[in-house]
Backbone as CSV, one residue per row, in Angstrom:
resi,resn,N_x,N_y,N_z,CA_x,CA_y,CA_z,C_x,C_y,C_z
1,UNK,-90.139,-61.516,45.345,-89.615,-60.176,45.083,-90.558,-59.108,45.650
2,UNK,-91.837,-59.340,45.769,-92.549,-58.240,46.125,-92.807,-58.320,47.720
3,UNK,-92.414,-59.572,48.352,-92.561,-59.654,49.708,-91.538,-58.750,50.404
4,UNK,-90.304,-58.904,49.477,-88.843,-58.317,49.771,-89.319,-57.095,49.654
5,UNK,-90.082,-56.319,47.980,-89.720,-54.903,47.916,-91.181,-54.069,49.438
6,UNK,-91.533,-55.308,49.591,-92.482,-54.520,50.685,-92.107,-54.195,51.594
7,UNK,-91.339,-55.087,51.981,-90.462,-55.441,53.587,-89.708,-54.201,53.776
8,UNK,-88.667,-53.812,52.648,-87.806,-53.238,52.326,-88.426,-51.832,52.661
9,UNK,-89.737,-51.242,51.950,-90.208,-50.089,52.193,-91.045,-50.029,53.356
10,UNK,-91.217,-51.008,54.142,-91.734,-50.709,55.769,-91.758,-51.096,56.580
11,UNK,-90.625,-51.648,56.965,-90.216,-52.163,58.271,-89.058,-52.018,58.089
12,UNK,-88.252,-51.915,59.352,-86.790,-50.646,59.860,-85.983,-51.717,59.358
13,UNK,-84.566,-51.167,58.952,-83.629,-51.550,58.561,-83.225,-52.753,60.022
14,UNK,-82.639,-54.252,58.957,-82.142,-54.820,60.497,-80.764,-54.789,60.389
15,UNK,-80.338,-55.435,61.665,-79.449,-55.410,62.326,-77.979,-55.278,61.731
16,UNK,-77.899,-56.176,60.464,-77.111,-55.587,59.519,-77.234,-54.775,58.978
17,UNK,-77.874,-53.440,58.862,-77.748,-52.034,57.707,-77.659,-51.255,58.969
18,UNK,-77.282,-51.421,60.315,-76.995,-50.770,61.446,-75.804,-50.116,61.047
19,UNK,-75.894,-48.709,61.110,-74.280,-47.762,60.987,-74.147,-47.691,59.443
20,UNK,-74.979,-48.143,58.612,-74.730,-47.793,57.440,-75.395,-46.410,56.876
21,UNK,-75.215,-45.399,56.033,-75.694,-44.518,55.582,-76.918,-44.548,54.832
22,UNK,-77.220,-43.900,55.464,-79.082,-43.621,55.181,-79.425,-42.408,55.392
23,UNK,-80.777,-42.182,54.374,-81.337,-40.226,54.716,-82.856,-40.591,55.398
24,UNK,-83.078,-39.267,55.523,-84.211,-39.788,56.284,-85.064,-38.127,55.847
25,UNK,-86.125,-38.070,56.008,-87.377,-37.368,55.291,-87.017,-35.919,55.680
26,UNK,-87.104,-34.918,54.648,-86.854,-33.363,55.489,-88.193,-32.563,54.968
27,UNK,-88.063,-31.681,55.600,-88.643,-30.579,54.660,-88.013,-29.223,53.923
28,UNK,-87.883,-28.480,52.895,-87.513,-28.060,52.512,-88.447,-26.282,51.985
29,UNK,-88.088,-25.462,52.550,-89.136,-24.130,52.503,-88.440,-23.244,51.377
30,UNK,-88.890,-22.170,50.498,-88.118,-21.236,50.239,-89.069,-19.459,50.149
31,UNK,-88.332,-19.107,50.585,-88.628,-17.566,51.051,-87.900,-16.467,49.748
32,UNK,-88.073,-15.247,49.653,-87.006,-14.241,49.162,-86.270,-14.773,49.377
33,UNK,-85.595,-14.423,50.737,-84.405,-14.079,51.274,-83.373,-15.421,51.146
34,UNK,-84.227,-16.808,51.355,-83.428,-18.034,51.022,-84.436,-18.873,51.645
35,UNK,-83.718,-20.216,52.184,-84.320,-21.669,52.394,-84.053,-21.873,54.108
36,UNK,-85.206,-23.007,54.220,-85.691,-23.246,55.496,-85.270,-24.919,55.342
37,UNK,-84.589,-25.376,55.880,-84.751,-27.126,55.950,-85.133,-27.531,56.979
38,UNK,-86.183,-28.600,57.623,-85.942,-28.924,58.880,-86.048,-30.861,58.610
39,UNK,-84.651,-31.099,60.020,-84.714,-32.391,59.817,-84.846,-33.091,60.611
40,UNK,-85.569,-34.210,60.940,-86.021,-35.006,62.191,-84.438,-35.376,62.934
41,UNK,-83.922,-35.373,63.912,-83.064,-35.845,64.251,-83.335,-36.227,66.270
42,UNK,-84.026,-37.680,66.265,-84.500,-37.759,67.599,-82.795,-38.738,67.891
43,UNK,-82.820,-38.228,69.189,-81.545,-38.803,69.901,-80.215,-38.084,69.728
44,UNK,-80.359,-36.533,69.237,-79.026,-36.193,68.539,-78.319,-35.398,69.833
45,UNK,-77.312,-35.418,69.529,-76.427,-34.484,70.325,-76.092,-33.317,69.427
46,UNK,-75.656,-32.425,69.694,-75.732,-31.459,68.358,-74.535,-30.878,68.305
47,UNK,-73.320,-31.213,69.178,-72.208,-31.668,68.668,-71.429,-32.884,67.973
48,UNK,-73.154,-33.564,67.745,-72.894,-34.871,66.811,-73.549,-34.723,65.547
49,UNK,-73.777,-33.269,65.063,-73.939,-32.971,64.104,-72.886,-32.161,63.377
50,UNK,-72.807,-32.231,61.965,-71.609,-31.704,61.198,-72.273,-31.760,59.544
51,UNK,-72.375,-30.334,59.570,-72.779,-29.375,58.355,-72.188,-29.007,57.491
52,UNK,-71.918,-29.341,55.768,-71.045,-28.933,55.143,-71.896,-28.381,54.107
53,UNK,-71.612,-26.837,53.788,-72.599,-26.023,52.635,-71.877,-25.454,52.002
54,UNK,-71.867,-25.716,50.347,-70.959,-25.318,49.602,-71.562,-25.425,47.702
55,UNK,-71.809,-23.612,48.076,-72.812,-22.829,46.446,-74.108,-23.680,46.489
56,UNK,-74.679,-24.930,45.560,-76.362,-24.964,46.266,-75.964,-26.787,46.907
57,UNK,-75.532,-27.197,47.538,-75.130,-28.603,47.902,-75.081,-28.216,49.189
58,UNK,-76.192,-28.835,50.183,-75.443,-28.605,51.985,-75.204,-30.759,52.127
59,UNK,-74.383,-30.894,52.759,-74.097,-32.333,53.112,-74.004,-32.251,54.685
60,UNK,-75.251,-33.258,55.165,-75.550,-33.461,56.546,-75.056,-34.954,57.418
61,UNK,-73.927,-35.039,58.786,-73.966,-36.039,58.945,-74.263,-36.289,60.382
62,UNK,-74.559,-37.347,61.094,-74.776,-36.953,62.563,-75.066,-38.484,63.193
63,UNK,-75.074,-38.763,64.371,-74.885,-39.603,65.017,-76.179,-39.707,66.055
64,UNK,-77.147,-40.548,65.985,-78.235,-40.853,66.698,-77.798,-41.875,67.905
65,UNK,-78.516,-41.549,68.985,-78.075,-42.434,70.605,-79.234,-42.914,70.843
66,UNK,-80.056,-44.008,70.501,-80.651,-44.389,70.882,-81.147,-45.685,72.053
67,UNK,-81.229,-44.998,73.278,-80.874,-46.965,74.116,-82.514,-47.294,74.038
68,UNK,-82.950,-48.860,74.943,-84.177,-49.374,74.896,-84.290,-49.003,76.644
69,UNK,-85.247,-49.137,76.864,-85.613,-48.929,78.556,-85.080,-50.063,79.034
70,UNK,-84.414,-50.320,80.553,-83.854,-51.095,81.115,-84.581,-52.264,81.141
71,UNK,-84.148,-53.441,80.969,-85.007,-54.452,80.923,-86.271,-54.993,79.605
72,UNK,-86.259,-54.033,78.733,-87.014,-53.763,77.911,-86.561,-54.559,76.339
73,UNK,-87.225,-55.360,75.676,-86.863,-55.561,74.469,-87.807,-54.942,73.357
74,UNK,-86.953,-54.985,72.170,-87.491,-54.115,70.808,-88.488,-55.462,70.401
75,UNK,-89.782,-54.359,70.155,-90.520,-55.262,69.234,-90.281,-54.838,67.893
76,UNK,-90.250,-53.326,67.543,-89.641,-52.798,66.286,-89.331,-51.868,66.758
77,UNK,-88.523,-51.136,65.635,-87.766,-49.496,65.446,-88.468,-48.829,64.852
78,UNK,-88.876,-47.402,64.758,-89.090,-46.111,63.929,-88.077,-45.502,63.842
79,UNK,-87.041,-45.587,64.718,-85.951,-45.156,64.826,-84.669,-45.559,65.772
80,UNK,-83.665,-45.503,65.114,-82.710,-46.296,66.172,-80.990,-45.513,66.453
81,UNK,-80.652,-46.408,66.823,-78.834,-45.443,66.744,-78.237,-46.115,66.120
82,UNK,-77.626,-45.018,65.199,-76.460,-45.242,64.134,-76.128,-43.974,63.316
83,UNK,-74.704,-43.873,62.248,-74.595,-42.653,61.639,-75.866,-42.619,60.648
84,UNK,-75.796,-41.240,60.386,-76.385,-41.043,58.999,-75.813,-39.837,58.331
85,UNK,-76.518,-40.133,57.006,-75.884,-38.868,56.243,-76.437,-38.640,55.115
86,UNK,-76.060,-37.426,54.641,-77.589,-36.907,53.509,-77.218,-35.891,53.329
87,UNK,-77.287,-35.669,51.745,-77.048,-34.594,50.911,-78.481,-33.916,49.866
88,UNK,-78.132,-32.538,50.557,-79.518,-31.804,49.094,-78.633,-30.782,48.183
89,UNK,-79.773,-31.002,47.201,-79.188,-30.313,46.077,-80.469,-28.933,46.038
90,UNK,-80.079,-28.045,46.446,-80.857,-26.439,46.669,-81.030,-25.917,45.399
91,UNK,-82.464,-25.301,45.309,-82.745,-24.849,43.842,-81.730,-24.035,43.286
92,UNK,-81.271,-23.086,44.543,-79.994,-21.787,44.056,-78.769,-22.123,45.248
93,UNK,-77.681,-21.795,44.941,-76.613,-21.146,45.602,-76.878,-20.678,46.818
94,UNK,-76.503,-20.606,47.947,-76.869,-20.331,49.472,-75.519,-19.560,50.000
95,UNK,-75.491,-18.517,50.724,-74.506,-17.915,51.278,-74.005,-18.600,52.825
96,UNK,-73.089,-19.392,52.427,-73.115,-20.478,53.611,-72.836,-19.207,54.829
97,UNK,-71.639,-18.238,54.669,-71.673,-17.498,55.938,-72.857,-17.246,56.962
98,UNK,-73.962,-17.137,56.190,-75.012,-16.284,56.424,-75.794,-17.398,57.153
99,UNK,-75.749,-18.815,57.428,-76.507,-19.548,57.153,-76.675,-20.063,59.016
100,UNK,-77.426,-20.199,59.728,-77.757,-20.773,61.293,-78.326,-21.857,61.361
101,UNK,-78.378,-22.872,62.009,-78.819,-23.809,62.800,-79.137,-24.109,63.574
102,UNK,-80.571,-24.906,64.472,-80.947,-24.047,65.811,-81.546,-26.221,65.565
103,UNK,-81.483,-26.564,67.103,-82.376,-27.553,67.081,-82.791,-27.698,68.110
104,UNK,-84.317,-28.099,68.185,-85.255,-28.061,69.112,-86.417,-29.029,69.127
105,UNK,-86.563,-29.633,69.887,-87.661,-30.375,70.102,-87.098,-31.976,69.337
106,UNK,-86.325,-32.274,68.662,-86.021,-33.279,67.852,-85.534,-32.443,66.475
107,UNK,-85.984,-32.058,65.678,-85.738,-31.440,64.766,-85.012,-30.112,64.258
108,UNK,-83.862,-30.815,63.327,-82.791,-29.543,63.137,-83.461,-28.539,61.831
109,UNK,-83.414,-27.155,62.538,-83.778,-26.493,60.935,-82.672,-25.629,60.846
110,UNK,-82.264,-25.372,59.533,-81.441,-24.529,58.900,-81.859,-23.220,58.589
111,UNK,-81.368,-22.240,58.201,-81.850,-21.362,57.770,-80.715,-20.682,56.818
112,UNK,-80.865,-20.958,55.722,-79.695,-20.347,54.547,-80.207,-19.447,53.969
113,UNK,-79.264,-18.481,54.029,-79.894,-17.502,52.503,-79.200,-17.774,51.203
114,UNK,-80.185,-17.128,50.467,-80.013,-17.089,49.048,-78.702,-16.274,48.870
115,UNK,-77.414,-16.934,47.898,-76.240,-16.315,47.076,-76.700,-14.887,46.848
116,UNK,-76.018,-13.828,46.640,-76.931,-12.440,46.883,-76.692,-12.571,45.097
117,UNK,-75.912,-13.281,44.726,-76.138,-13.613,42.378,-77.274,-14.299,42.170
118,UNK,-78.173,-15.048,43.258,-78.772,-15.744,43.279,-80.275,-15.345,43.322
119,UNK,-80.593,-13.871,44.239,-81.340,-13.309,44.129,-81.925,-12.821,43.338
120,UNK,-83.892,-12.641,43.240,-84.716,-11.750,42.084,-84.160,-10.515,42.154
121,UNK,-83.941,-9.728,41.229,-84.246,-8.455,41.462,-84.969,-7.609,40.264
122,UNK,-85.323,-6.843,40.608,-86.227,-5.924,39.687,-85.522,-4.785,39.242
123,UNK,-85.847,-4.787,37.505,-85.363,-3.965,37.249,-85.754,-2.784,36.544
124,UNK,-85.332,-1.759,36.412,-86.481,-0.216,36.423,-86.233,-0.041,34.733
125,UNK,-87.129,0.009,34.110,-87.294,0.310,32.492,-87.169,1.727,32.558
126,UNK,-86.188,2.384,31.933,-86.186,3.344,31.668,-86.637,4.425,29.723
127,UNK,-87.407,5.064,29.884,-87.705,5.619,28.655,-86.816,6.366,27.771
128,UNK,-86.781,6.019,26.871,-85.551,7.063,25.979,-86.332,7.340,24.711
């Protein structure tokens, strides 16, 4: 059992858990104004990405292309091709209108703002 739960936590999924749903590590920022996510996505096309954000829940799914060099065999994966998909649960409510996506270098970041019900605001004590 512990050879398994080792295996399991570090070395890549095989050949059978190929195309099955899996998340994979993000980061998660928060500002005033709202939240920063960024998510590793090497091999993506970014019309093979598809974003669903709705009050504090965004659900991420996307399609990795990964080939091996011609002639080349895998000794292991860090990463490979297949779907994935992954859901966060956001401290507050996010104004999906408001919300962009930009990806660069490998990594997708989001940028949502905060529900404007969702926001601090300060409020002025008045004397009577």
């Amino acid at each position: 059992a512990m050879d398994r739960l080792f295996a399991d936590s570090f070395i890549a999924p095989t050949a059978a858990q190929v195309g099955t749903a899996r998340g994979v590590g993000a980061n998660l920022y928060e500002t005033s104004e709202g939240f920063i996510l960024q998510i590793p996505m090497p091999g993506v096309k970014v019309e093979d990405v598809e974003i669903t954000a709705q009050q504090d829940t965004l659900s991420l799914k996307w399609t990795t292309k990964v080939q091996a060099p011609e002639g080349a065999t895998a000794i292991w994966h860090g990463f490979q091709s297949g779907q994935y998909q992954q859901s966060f649960t956001l401290p507050f409510p996010i104004n999906a209108d408001g919300a962009e996506a930009h990806y660069t270098d490998g990594i997708l970041t989001l940028n949502m703002p905060k529900a404007e019900h969702a926001k601090a605001r300060t409020v002025k004590v008045v004397a009577k």
